[in-house]
C-alpha positions as CSV (number, residue, x, y, z in Angstrom):
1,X,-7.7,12.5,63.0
2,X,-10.5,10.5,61.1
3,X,-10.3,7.1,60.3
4,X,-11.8,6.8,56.8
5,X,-13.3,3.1,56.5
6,X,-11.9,0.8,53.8
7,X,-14.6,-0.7,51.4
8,X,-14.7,-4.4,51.9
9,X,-15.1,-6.5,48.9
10,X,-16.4,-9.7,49.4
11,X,-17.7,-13.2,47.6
12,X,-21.1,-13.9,47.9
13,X,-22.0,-17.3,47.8
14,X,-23.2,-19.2,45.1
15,X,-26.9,-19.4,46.7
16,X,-27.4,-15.6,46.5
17,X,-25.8,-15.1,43.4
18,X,-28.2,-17.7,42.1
19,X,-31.2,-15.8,43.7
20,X,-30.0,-12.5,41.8
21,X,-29.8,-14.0,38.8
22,X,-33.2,-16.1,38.9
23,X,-34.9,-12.9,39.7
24,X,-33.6,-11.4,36.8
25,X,-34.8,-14.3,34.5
26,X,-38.3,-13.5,36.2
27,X,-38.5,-9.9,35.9
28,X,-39.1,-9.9,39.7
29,X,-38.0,-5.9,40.8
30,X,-38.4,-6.7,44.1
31,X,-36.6,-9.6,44.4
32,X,-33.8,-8.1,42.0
33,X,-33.6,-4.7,44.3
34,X,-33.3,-7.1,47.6
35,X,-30.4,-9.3,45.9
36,X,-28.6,-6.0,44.8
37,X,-28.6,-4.8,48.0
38,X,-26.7,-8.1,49.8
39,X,-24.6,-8.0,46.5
40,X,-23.1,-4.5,47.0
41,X,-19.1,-5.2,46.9
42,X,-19.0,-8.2,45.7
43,X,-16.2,-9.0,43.5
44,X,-17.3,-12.2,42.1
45,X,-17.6,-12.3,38.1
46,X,-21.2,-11.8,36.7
47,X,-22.3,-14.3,33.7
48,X,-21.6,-13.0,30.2
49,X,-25.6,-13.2,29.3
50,X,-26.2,-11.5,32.7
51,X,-23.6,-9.4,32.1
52,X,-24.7,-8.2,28.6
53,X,-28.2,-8.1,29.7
54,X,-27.4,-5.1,31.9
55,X,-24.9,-3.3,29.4
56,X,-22.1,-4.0,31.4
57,X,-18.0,-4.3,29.9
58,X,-16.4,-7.7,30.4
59,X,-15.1,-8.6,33.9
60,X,-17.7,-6.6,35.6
61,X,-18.9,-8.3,38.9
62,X,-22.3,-9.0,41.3
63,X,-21.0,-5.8,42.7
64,X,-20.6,-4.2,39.5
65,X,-24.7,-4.7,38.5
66,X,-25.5,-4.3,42.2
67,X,-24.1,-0.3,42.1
68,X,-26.3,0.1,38.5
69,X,-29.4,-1.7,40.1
70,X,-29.1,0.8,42.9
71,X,-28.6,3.8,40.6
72,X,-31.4,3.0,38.1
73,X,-33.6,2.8,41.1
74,X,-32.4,5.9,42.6
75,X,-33.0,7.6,39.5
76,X,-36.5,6.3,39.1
77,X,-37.3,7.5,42.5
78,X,-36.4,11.1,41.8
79,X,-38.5,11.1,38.6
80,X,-35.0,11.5,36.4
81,X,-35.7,8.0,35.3
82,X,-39.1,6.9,33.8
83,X,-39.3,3.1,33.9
84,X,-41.6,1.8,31.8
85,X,-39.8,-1.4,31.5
86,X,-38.3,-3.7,34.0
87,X,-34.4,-3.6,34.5
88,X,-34.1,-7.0,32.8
């Protein structure tokens, strides 16, 4: 039998959400790819602006943008994707 692992949603806390969202204000891919990463699952509700920034419906979450900032950058890897402009 095979025990298939349950996602765990989680908060972050308010000092990494902040970090995800400043790095969005500065354009800073690196910084916005590292937050994303420590964001994945997390079920806290993103800003409205934020929110509508990144094309997202209402009562998306950190998680939420975290899973398209990993998918955009997926896609750019593989050539599918041609960023010419930053994610924010």
């Amino acid at each position: 039998m095979f025990n298939i692992p349950a996602v765990t949603w989680t908060q972050a806390s308010p000092a990494l959400r902040d970090r995800f969202l400043h790095a969005l204000d500065r354009r800073d891919e690196a910084a916005i790819n590292a937050s994303a990463r420590d964001l994945t699952g997390c079920v806290n509700c993103l800003p409205g602006e934020t929110r509508l920034l990144l094309g997202l419906a209402p009562g998306s979450t950190y998680g939420d943008a975290a899973a398209l900032i990993a998918k955009a950058g997926a896609l750019a890897q593989t050539g599918v994707l041609k960023m010419t402009a930053p994610l924010a």
